[in-house]
C-alpha positions, -999 to 999 in steps of 0.1 A, spaced: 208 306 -468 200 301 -435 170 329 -426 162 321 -387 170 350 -369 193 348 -343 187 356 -302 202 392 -306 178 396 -336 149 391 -317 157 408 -291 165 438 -311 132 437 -330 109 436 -299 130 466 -284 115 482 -319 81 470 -310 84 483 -271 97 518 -282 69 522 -311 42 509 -286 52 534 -260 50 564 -284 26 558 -314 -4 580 -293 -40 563 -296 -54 582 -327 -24 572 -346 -46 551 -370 -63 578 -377 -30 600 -382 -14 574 -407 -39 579 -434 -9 587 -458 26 590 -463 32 630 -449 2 643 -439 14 676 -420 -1 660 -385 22 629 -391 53 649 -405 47 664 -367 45 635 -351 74 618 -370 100 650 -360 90 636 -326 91 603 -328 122 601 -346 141 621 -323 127 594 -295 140 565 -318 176 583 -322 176 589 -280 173 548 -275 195 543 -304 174 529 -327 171 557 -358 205 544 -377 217 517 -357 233 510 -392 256 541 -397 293 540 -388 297 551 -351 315 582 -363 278 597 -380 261 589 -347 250 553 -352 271 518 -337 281 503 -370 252 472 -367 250 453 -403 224 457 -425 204 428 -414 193 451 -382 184 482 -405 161 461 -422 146 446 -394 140 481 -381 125 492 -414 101 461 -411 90 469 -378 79 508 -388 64 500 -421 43 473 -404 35 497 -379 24 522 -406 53 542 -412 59 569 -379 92 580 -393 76 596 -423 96 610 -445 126 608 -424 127 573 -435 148 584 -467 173 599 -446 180 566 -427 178 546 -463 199 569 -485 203 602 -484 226 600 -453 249 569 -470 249 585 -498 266 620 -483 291 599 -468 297 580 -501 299 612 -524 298 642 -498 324 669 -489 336 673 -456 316 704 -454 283 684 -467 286 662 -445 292 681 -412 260 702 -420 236 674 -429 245 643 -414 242 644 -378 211 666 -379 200 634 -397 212 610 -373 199 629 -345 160 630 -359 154 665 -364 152 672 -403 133 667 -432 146 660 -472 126 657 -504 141 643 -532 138 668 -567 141 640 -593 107 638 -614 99 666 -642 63 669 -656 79 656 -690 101 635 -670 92 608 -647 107 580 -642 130 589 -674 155 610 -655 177 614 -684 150 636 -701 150 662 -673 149 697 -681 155 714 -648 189 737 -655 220 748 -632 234 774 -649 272 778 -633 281 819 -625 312 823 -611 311 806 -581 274 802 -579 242 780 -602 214 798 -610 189 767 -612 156 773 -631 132 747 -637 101 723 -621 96 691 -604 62 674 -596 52 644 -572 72 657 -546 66 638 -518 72 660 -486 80 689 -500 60 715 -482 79 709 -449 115 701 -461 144 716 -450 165 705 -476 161 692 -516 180 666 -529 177 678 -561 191 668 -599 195 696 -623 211 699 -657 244 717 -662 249 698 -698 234 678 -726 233 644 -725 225 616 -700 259 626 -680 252 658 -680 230 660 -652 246 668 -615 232 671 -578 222 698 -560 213 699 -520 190 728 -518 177 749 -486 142 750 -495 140 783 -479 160 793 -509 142 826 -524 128 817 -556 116 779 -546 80 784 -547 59 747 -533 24 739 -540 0 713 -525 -12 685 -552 -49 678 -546 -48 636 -543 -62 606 -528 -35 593 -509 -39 621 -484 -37 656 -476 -3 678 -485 13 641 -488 32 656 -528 36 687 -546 47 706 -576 80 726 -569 89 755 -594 128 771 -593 130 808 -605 166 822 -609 175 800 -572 207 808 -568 229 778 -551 262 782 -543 291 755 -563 300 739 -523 265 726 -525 267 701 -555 272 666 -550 298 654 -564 310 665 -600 297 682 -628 276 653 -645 281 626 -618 247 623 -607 237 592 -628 269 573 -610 254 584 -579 216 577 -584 225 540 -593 232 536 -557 209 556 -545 183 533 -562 197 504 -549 193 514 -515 161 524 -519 143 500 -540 151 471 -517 156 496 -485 118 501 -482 101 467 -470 65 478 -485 56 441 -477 57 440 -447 27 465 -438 10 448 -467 14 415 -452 -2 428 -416 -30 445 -437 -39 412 -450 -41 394 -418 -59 422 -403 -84 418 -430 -88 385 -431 -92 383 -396 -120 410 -403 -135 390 -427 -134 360 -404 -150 377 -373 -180 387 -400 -182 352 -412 -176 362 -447 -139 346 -452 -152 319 -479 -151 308 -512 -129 329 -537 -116 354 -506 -100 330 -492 -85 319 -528 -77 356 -535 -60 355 -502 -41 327 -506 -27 344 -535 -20 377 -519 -1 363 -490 20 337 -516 30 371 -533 38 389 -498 58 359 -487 81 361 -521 85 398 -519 98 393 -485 121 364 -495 134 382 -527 141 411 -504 161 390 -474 178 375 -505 193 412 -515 202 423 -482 219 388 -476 241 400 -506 243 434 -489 255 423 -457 280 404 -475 295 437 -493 283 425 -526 262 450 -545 231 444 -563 225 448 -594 194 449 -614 180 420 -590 172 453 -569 143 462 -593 132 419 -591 126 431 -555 111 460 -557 84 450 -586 80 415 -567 71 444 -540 45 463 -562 27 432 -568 25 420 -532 11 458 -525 -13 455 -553 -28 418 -547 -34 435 -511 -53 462 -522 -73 443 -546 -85 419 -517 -96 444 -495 -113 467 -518 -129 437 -531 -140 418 -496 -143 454 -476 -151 481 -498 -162 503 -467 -126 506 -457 -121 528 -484 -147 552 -469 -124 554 -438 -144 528 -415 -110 509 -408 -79 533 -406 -53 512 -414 -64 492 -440 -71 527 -460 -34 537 -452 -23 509 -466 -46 513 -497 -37 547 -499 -1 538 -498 -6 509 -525 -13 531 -554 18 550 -548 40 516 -546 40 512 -589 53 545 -591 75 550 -561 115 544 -567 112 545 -605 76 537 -622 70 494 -626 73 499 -662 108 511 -660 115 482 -634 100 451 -656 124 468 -685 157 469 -663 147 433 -653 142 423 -693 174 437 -702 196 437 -677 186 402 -654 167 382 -680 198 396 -709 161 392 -733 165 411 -766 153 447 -772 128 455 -797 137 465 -828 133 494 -835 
C-alpha cells in the first residue's frame, strides 16, 4: 500500500486547516475541555453549519444527501484534522460517521427526508440510547422495552452514559420488542417526546458532557423504527464498523504528545525515562494510525471490515492511554487546567476504553473472531 497522499489530498486537508483557523474563536482551548460541554455544543451548531456552507461537513455523502460523493480517504482526512484540532464538531461528529449512512442503508423514505439533510446541513444534534445500567457494552442484555399498540410502541426503560443527551434533538435508540439477542429493534426518538426525562452525570471529563435517560410510557409511533422488528443487531454491526475506525482518536493524541514534549523541552526536563516513555507513546500513536489507514484502504476499496475494526480501535485505546500516562506523569499541573489542551485530551482519554464498545469486549472479538483462539471452557 502506497500511503503518500496525493496533490488533491493535501490541498484538501489545508482547506480543513484554513476553515477551522478562521472559526475556532481564541478561548477555544479553554471551550474544548470535553466532549459536549453545553458552550461547545453551541459553538459546534455554528461551526458545523460553516463547515457544511464551504462543503466540507460530509464531503463523503452521495450528492443526492447534500455531499459530492468524495471517497472515504477525504472523510478520514477531515476527521483527522477536527480531532487534532480538538473536536469543534462535537457531537455532530456521529452524524457525519454513522448515523446519516446508516439511515440511507436501513431508512424509510420518510426517515430519511426528515433527518438526513438537517444532518448534512449542520443544524442537529443525535445521542445514541444503546447502554443500560445492567447493560453496557453487552447490548444483548438490554432491558429497555417497545411495547407495539396498534400502530404505536409504548417504550419504557433507562439508558446511562449518554453522551449529549441533554441537547439532542433526536435518540438513536435500541429497545426490546422480544426475547433473545434478535429481538431487539431501533427506535429514532424526538427527545422532546413527553415521558423522556434527562439528567446530568456529575464526571470528570467535563460538565453536562453524559447522562442518565429514563422512558416512562413514551409513546413512538411504528414509522419511526429502523428497520424490522428485531433487525437492530444486523444493523449495529455496521454501525460499529463505522465508528470504531471512523473516529481517528490518534490523531489528537499524537498532537498532544508533541505539544508536550515540546513543553517538556522548553523547561529542560525532556530526559532520561520521558523521553523513553515517549518514544513508546508515539510508536503506539504511529501504529494506531497505520492500523487505521489500513481499514479505510479496505473501505475505499468496498470491502468491509470485519473484526480487524476492533484491532483498530483497541490499537486506538492504547495510543490514547500511553498519552495520558506521559503527560500525567511528566506534567501533572495540566491536570489542574494550566494547559487546556492537554487536559482535553486527558479528559477525552479515559472515555476512549469505553467509547464504541468497552476494550474488554474489543480484545474478546479480536481473540475469537481475528486470532480464531479457543474460548474458555466453561
Amino acid at each position: 500500500m502506497n500511503f503518500d497522499w496525493t496533490t488533491e489530498q493535501q490541498a484538501y486537508r489545508e482547506s480543513i486547516r484554513t476553515i477551522i483557523r478562521e472559526n475556532l474563536p481564541e478561548d477555544w482551548e479553554h471551550i474544548a475541555h470535553g466532549p459536549a460541554s453545553k458552550e461547545q455544543t453551541a459553538f459546534a451548531k455554528k461551526f458545523c453549519a460553516a463547515l457544511a456552507e464551504a462543503g466540507l461537513l460530509v464531503p463523503h455523502w452521495p450528492s443526492a444527501w447534500g455531499g459530492r460523493d468524495a471517497d472515504p480517504w477525504e472523510a478520514f482526512i477531515l476527521a483527522e484534522e477536527m480531532w487534532m484540532a480538538g473536536e469543534p464538531r462535537g457531537g455532530q461528529y456521529m452524524n457525519v460517521n454513522w448515523i446519516g449512512p446508516i439511515l440511507m442503508m436501513f431508512g424509510s423514505e420518510e426517515q430519511k427526508q426528515t433527518h438526513i439533510m438537517p444532518m448534512a446541513r449542520g443544524e442537529t444534534l443525535w445521542c445514541q440510547g444503546f447502554s443500560e445500567p445492567e447493560s453496557g457494552s453487552d447490548l444483548a442484555s438490554l432491558r429497555t422495552r417497545a411495547v407495539k399498540e396498534g400502530d404505536t410502541y409504548k417504550i419504557n426503560g433507562q439508558k446511562i452514559w449518554t453522551s449529549y443527551a441533554g441537547d439532542a434533538d433526536t435518540c438513536f435508540l435500541l429497545a426490546r420488542t422480544s426475547d433473545g439477542k434478535n429481538g431487539i429493534s431501533i427506535f429514532l426518538v424526538p427527545m422532546d417526546t413527553p415521558g423522556i426525562t434527562v439528567r446530568d452525570i456529575p464526571s470528570i471529563i467535563g460538565e453536562g458532557d453524559i447522562h442518565e435517560v429514563f422512558f416512562d410510557d413514551v409513546e413512538v409511533h411504528e414509522k419511526w423504527r429502523l428497520g424490522e422488528e428485531g433487525q437492530a443487531w444486523e444493523i449495529i454491526g455496521q454501525v460499529l464498523s463505522l465508528e470504531r475506525v471512523g473516529i481517528p482518536r490518534f490523531s489528537l493524541a499524537s498532537k498532544t504528545l508533541r505539544d508536550a514534549v515540546s513543553l517538556l523541552k522548553q523547561e529542560g526536563r525532556f530526559t532520561g525515562g520521558a523521553i523513553d516513555q515517549a518514544a513508546k507513546a508515539h510508536a503506539a500513536c504511529e501504529a494506531a494510525r497505520w492500523y487505521s489507514y489500513f481499514i479505510i484502504d479496505k473501505r475505499a476499496k468496498k470491502i468491509q471490515a470485519g473484526p480487524e475494526a476492533s484491532v483498530g480501535r483497541f490499537s486506538t485505546v492504547i495510543c490514547e492511554r500511553l498519552v495520558s500516562e506521559f503527560v500525567v506523569e511528566h506534567i501533572p499541573e495540566a491536570i489542574s487546567g494550566v494547559h487546556p489542551m492537554l487536559l482535553a485530551h486527558h479528559q477525552r482519554g479515559i472515555v476512549a476504553g469505553v467509547a464504541s464498545g468497552a476494550a474488554e469486549i474489543q480484545l474478546n472479538i479480536i481473540a475469537t473472531q481475528f486470532l480464531e483462539l479457543p474460548r474458555e471452557p466453561r
